[in-house]
C-alpha positions as CSV (number, residue, x, y, z in Angstrom):
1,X,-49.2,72.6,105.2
2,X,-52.5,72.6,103.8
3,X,-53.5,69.0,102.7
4,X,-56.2,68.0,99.9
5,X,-58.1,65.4,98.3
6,X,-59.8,65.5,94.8
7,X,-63.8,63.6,94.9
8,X,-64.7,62.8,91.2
9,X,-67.4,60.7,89.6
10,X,-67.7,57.3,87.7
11,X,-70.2,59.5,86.0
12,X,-72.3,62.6,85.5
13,X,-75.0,63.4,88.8
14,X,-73.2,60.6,91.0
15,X,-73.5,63.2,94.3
16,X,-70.2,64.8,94.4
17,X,-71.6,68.1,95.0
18,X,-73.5,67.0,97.9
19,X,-70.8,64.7,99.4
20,X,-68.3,67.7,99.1
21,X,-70.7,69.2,101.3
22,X,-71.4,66.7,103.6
23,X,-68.0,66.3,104.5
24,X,-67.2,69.9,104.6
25,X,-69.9,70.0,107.5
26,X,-68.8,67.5,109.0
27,X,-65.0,68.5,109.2
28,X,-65.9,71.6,110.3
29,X,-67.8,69.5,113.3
30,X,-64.6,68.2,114.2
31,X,-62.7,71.2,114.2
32,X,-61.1,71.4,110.2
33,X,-60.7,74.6,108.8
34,X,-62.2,73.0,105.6
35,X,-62.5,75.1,101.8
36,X,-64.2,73.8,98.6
37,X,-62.9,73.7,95.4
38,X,-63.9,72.6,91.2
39,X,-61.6,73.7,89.4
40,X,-64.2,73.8,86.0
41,X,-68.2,73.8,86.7
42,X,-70.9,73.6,84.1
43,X,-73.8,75.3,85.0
44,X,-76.5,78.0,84.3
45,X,-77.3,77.8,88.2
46,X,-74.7,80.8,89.5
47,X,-74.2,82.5,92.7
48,X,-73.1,85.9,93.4
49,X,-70.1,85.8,95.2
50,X,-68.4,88.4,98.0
51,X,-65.4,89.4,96.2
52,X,-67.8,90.7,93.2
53,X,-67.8,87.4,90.6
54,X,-69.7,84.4,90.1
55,X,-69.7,80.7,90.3
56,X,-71.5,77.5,90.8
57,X,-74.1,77.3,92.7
58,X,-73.4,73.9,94.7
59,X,-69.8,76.0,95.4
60,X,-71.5,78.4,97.1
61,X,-73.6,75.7,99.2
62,X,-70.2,74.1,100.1
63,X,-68.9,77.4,101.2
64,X,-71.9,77.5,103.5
65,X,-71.2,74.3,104.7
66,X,-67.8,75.4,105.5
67,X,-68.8,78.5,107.3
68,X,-67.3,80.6,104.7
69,X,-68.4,83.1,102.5
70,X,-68.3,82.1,98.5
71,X,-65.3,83.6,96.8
72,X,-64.3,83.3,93.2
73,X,-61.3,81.1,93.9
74,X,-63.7,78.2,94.7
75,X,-64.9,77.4,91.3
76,X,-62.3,79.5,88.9
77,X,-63.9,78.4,85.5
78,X,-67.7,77.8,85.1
79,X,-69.2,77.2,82.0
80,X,-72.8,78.7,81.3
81,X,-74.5,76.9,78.5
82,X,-76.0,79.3,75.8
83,X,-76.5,76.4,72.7
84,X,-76.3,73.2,72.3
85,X,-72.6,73.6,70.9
86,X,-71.5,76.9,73.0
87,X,-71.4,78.2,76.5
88,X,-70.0,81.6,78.1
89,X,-67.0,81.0,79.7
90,X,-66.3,83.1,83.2
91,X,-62.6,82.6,84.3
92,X,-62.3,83.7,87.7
93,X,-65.7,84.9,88.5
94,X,-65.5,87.5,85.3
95,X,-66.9,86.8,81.7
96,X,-63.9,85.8,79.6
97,X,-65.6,84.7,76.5
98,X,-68.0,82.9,75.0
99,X,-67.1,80.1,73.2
100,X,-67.8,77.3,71.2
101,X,-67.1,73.3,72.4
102,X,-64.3,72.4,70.0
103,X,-62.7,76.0,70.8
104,X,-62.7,75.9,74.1
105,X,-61.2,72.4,74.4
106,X,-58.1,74.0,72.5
107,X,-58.4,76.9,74.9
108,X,-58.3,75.2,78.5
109,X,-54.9,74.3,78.7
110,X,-54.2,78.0,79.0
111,X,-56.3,78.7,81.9
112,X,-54.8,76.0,83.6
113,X,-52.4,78.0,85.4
114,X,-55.4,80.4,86.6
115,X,-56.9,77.5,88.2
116,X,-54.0,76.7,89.8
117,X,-53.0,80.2,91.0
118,X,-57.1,80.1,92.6
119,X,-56.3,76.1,94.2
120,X,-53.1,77.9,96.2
121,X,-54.9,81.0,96.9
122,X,-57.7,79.1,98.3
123,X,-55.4,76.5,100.4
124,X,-53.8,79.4,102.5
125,X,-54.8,78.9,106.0
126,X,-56.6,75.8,105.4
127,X,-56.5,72.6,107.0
128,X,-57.8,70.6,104.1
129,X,-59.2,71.2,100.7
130,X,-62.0,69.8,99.1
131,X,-62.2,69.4,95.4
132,X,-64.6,68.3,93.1
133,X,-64.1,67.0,89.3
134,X,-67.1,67.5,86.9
135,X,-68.4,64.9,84.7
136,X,-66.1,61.6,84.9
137,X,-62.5,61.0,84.4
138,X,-63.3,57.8,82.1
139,X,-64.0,59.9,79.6
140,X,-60.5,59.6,78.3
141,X,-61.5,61.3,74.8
142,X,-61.4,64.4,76.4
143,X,-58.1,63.8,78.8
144,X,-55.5,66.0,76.4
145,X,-55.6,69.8,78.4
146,X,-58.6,68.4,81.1
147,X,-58.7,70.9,83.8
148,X,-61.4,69.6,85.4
149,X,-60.8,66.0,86.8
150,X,-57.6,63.5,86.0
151,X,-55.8,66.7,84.4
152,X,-56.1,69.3,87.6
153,X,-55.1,66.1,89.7
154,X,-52.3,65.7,88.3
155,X,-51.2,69.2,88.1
156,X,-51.7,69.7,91.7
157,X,-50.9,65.9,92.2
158,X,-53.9,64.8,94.4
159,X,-55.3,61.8,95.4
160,X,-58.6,61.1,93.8
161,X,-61.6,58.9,95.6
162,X,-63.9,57.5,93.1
163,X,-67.8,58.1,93.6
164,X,-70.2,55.8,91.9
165,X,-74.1,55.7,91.8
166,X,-75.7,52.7,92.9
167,X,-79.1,53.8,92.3
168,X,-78.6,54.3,88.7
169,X,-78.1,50.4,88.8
170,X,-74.5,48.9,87.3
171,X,-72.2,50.3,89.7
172,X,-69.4,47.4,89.4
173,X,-69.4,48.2,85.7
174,X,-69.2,52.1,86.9
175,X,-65.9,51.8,88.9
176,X,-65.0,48.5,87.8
177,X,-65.1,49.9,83.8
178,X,-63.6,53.1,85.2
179,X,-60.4,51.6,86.5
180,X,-60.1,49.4,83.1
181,X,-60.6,52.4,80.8
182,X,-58.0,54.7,82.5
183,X,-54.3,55.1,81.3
184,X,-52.2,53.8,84.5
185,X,-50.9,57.2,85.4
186,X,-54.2,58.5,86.3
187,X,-55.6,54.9,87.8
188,X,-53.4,55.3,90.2
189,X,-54.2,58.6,91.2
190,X,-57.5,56.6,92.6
191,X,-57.0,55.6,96.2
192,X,-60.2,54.5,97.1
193,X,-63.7,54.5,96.6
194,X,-67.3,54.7,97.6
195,X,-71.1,53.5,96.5
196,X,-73.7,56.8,96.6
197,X,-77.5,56.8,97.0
198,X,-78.5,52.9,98.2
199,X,-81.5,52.5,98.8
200,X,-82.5,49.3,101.4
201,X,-79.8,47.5,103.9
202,X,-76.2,49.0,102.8
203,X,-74.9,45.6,103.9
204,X,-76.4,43.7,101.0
205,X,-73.3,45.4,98.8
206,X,-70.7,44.0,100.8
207,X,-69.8,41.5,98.2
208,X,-70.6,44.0,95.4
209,X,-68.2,46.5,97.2
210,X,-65.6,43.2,98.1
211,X,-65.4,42.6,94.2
212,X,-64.7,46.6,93.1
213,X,-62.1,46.1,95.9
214,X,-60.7,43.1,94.2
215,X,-60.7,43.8,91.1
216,X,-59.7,47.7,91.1
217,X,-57.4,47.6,94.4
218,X,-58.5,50.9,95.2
219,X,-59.9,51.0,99.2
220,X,-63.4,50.8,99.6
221,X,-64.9,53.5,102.2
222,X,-68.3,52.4,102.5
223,X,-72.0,52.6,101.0
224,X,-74.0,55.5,101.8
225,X,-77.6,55.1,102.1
226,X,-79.8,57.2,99.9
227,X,-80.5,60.8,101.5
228,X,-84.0,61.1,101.9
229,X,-83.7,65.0,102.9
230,X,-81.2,65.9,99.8
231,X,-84.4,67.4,97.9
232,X,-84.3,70.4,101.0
233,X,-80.8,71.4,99.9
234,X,-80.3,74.0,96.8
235,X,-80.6,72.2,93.6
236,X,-77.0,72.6,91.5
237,X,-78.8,70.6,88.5
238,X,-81.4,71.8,86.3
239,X,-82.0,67.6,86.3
240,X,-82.5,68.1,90.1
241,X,-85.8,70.2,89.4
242,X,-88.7,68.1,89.8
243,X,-92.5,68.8,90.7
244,X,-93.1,68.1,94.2
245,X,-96.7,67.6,95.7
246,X,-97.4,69.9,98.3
247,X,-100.4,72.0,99.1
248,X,-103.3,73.7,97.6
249,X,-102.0,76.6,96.2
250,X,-100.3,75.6,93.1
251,X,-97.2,77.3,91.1
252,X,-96.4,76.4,87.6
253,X,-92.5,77.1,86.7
254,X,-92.2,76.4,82.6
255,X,-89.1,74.7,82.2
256,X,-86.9,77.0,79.8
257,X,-84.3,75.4,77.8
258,X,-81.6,77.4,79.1
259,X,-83.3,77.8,82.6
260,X,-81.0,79.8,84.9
261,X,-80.4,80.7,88.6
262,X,-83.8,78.8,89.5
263,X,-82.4,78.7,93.3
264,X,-85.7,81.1,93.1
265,X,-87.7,78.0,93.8
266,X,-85.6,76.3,96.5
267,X,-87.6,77.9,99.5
268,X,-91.0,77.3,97.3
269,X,-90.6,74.1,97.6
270,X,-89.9,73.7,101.0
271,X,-93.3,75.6,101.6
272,X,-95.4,72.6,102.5
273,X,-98.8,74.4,102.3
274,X,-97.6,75.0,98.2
275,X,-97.2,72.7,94.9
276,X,-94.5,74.0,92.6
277,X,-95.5,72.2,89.2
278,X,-92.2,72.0,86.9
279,X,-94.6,72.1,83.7
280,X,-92.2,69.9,80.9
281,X,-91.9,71.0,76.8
282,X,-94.9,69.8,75.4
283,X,-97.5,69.7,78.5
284,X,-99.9,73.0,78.7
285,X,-99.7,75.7,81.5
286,X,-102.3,74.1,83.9
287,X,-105.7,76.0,83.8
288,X,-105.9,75.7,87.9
289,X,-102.2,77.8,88.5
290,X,-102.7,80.2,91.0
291,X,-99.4,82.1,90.2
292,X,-97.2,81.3,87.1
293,X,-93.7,81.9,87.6
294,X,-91.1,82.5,84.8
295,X,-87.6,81.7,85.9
296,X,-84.5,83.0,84.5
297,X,-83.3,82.4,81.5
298,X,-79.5,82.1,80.0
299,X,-80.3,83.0,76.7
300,X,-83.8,85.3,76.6
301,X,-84.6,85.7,73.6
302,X,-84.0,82.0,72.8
303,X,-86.2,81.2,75.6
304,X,-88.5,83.2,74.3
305,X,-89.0,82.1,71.0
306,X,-89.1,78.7,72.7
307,X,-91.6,79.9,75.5
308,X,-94.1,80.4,72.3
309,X,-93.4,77.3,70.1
310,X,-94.4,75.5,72.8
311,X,-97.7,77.4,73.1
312,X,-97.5,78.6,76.2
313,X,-97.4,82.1,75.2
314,X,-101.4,81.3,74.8
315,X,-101.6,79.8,78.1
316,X,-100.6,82.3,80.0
317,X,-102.7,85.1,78.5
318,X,-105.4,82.4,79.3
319,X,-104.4,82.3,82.6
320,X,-104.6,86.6,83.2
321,X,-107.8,86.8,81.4
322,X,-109.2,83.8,84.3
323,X,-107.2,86.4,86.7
324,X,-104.4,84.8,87.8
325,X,-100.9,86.0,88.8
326,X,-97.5,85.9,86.9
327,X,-94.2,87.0,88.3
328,X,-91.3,87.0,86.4
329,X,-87.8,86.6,87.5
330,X,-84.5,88.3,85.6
331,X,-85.3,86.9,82.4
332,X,-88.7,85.7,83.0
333,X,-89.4,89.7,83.5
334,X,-87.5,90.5,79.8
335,X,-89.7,88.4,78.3
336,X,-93.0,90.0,80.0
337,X,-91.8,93.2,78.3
338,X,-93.1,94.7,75.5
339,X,-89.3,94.1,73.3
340,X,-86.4,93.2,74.1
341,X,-83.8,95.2,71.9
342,X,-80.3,93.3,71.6
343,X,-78.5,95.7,69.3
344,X,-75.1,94.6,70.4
345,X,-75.8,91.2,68.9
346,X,-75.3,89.7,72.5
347,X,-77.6,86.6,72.0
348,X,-77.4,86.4,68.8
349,X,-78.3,88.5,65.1
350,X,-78.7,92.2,66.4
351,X,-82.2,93.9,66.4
352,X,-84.9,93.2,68.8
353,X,-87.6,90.7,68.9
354,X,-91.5,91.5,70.7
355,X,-92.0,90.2,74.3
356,X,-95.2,88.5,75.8
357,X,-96.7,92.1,76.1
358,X,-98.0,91.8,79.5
359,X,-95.7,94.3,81.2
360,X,-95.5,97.5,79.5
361,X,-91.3,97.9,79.6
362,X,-88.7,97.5,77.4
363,X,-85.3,95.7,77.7
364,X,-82.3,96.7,76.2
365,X,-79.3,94.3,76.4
366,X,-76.4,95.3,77.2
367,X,-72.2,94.0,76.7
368,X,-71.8,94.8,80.7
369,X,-73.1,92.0,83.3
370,X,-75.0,93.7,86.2
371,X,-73.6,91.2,89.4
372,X,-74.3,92.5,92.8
373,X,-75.4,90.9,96.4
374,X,-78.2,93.0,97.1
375,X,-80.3,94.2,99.5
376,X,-83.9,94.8,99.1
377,X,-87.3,96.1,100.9
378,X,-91.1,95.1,99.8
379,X,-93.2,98.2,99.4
380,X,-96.4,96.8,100.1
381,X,-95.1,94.8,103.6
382,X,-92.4,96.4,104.0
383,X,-90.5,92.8,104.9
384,X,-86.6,92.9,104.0
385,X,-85.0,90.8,101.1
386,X,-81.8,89.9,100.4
387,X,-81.0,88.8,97.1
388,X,-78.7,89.1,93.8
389,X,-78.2,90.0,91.2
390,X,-76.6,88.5,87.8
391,X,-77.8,89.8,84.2
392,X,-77.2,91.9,81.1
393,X,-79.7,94.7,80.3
394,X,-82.0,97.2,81.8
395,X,-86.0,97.7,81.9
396,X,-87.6,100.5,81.6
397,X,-90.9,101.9,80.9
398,X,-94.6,102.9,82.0
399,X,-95.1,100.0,84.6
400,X,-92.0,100.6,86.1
401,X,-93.4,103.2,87.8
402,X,-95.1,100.8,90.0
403,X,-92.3,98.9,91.3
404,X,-93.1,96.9,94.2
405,X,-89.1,96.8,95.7
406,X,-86.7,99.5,96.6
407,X,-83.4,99.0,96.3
408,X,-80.9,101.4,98.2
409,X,-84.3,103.4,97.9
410,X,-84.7,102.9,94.5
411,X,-87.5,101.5,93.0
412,X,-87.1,97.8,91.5
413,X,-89.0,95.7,89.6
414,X,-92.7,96.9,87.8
415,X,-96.3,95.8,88.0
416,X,-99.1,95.8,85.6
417,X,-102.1,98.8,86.3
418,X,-104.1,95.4,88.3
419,X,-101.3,94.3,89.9
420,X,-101.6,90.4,88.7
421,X,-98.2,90.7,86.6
422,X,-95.0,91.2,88.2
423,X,-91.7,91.2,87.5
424,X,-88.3,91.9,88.7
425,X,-84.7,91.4,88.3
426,X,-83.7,90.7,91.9
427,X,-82.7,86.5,92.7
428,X,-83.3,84.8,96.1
429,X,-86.2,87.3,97.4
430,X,-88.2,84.2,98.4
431,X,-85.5,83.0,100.9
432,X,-86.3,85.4,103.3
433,X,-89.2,84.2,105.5
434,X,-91.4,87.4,106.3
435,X,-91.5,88.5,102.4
436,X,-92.4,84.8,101.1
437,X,-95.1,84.6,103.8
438,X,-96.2,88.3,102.6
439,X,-96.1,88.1,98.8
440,X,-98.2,83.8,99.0
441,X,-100.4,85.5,101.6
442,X,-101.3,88.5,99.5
443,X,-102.5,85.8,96.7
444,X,-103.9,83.6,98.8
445,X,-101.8,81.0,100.1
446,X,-101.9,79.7,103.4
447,X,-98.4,79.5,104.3
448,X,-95.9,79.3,107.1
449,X,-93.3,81.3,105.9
450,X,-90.6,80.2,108.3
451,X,-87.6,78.5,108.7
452,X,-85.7,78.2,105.3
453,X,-82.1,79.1,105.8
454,X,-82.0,77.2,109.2
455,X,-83.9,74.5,108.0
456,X,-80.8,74.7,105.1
457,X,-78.5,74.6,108.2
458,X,-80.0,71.8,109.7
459,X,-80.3,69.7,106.9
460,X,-76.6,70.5,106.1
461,X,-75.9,69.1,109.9
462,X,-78.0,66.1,109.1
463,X,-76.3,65.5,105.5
464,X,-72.5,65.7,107.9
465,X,-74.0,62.8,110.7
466,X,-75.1,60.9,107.8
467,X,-72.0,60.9,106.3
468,X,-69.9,60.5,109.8
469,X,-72.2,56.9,110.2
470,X,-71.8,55.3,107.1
471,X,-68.8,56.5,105.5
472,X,-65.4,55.8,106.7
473,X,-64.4,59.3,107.5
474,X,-60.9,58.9,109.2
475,X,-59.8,56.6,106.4
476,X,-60.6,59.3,103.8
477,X,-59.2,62.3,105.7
478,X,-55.3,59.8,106.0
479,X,-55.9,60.2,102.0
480,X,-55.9,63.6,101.9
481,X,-51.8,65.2,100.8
């Protein structure tokens, strides 16, 4: 029978996401068939998936570390934040609603028994399963209906191993706090735990990890030294987005508020000959950019109106009139449009609202989500893509008549008359090698352009030896029921 064992957090960003993976490499290394699982994601940063859905991003590296392909049943509800106070909600890889906080704490209960159905679905033909909570279980205000951590454990009655974050600082108070705030039932769902990202000798924690042991009971499975590599692997977080030094040529990415599906800049980053500059609310658009880059966006128009308050609507026309290139991704390409027309009221109060003007197309918005693994050619190198799709809406107008992909031998994408404004709705174009080296080159980078899924492989196999030196691996696997 297929066994499991549920990883969660004494707190947000402790490194599940990457330890799931780790030790789904590394299982795999010894011979495990090995699936991953969270039962209830929260994130704008999707994947398209084989069986036609969506989910979290960091599921779909797991899959990969699994050898699998990313199916729906691996992350059965993931929440896409669209305010402050509401978030779509896709049950099963399918929009189900969209919903506000309070309602869909009544609500989750109910889908219970969908996650459950995708859990056992999921386990058939495995040797283990690896799940991951979200968020922290010692956040007991929120423990009536949880789906996502001490509730799903005890519904498919797991064993839970308790991560906490050294680097953060006050781990003891982490796990130790954790323990103290939890009702019995669910502290002794905790078997063990283990101390993430030290940095220095690991063995200067042994007394630090002696006292969680003594005071908690739970079994302690090691410290794991910080990961210097992690930053190679596909950010899950939009916290995980950073600027990282690199070369000369230089790529500004404005952080939208509702930033989506920016996996677009994974194999950017990894460019060593290139600088992607995360530009922050309230810094300018740097005046030396030699390509600005406008991610996706969960909620356009909102971006939009965003993208202007926060002047940068200026610095960008600033930067074409100095001759400089923009590309726009998914909903970075909306909002290069002329309007966007929502009459459906899909983000909000129907009617339309005018773009950045420097593509001439219009985007209408519409109820049905366009989600598709797709397969792509550039017209100018003729080097393949692979990519995906995920958005509502369709672009049309003048400048799509110089589209600069095909698609199934369709065009995709449009360009301005000069060329130096781009945009398209097509993800993960820049993970394929000979198009990345292509589209840099043509703008004057001096690049590589090798290497980025097996570097992604090899990085995965480095995470798995790291993880088989310093954890104690055998120990967790007799946890697993």
């Amino acid at each position: 029978m297929t066994k499991a064992i549920m990883i969660q957090g004494a707190g947000s960003n402790v490194g599940k996401s990457m330890l799931v993976a780790g030790i789904a490499r590394a299982c795999v290394a010894r011979g495990l068939k090995v699936a991953p699982f969270k039962p209830q994601n929260m994130s704008n940063n999707a994947a398209v998936t084989v069986d036609g859905g969506e989910i979290g991003r960091a599921q779909a590296l797991q899959a990969r570390a699994c050898g699998l392909d990313p199916v729906v049943d691996m992350n059965p509800v993931l929440l896409k934040p669209e305010t402050d106070t509401g978030a779509q909600v896709i049950v099963q890889g399918q929009r189900f609603a969209t919903m506000k906080a309070r309602d869909y704490g009544r609500a989750k209960a109910d889908l219970l028994p969908r996650v459950l159905d995708s859990f056992r679905r999921l386990g058939e033909g495995r040797d283990l399963v690896l799940v991951e909570g979200a968020g922290s279980p010692a956040e007991i205000n929120l423990r009536a209906g949880d789906i996502a951590n001490m509730g799903f454990a005890e519904a498919a009655n797991l064993p839970v191993v308790l991560v906490g974050d050294i680097d953060r600082g006050g781990v003891i108070a982490q796990l130790v706090g954790t323990h103290a705030v939890l009702p019995e039932q669910d502290r002794n769902r905790i078997k063990a735990f283990l101390v993430n990202k030290f940095r220095g000798d690991p063995t200067l924690f042994t007394e630090g990890a002696a006292e969680i042991g003594t005071r908690t009971g739970w079994a302690d499975l090691g410290t794991l030294p910080w990961f210097a590599d992690a930053w190679r692997l596909p950010a899950e977080d939009v916290m995980d987005i950073a600027t990282r030094p690199g070369g000369a040529f230089r790529i500004a990415v404005p952080r939208l508020n509702r930033i989506a599906n920016f996996d677009d800049l994974d194999p950017l980053v990894n460019e060593p000959d290139v600088t992607v500059d995360i530009v922050e609310p309230g810094r300018a658009l740097p005046g030396d950019a030699d390509l600005v880059l406008i991610p996706g966006s969960k909620s356009t128009i909102a971006d939009l109106a965003d993208f202007r308050a926060q002047g940068w609507d200026v610095d960008l026309a600033a930067h074409i009139r100095r001759g400089g290139h923009v590309l726009g991704i998914c909903g970075g390409y909306q909002m290069l449009g002329q309007k966007i027309v929502d009459q459906d009221g899909i983000e909000g109060p129907p009617g339309e609202v005018t773009g950045l003007g420097h593509l001439q197309i219009t985007t209408r918005l519409e109820p049905r989500k366009t989600l598709a693994l797709t397969k792509a050619r550039h017209i100018t190198s003729g080097e393949p893509v692979t990519g995906y799709e995920i958005h509502l809406g369709r672009s049309s107008g003048p400048d799509t008549a110089r589209a600069w992909l095909t698609v199934d031998d369709q065009p995709e994408g449009a360009a301005s008359p000069d060329g130096r404004v781009q945009g398209c709705y097509l993800h993960g174009l820049f993970s394929a090698d000979g198009f990345r080296r292509a589209f840099l080159s043509g703008l004057g980078a001096q690049v590589a352009g090798t290497g980025f899924e097996t570097r992604i492989e090899t990085t995965l196999d480095a995470l798995a030896q790291h993880i088989e030196t310093h954890l104690d691996l055998d120990r967790f696997l007799s946890l697993a029921e």
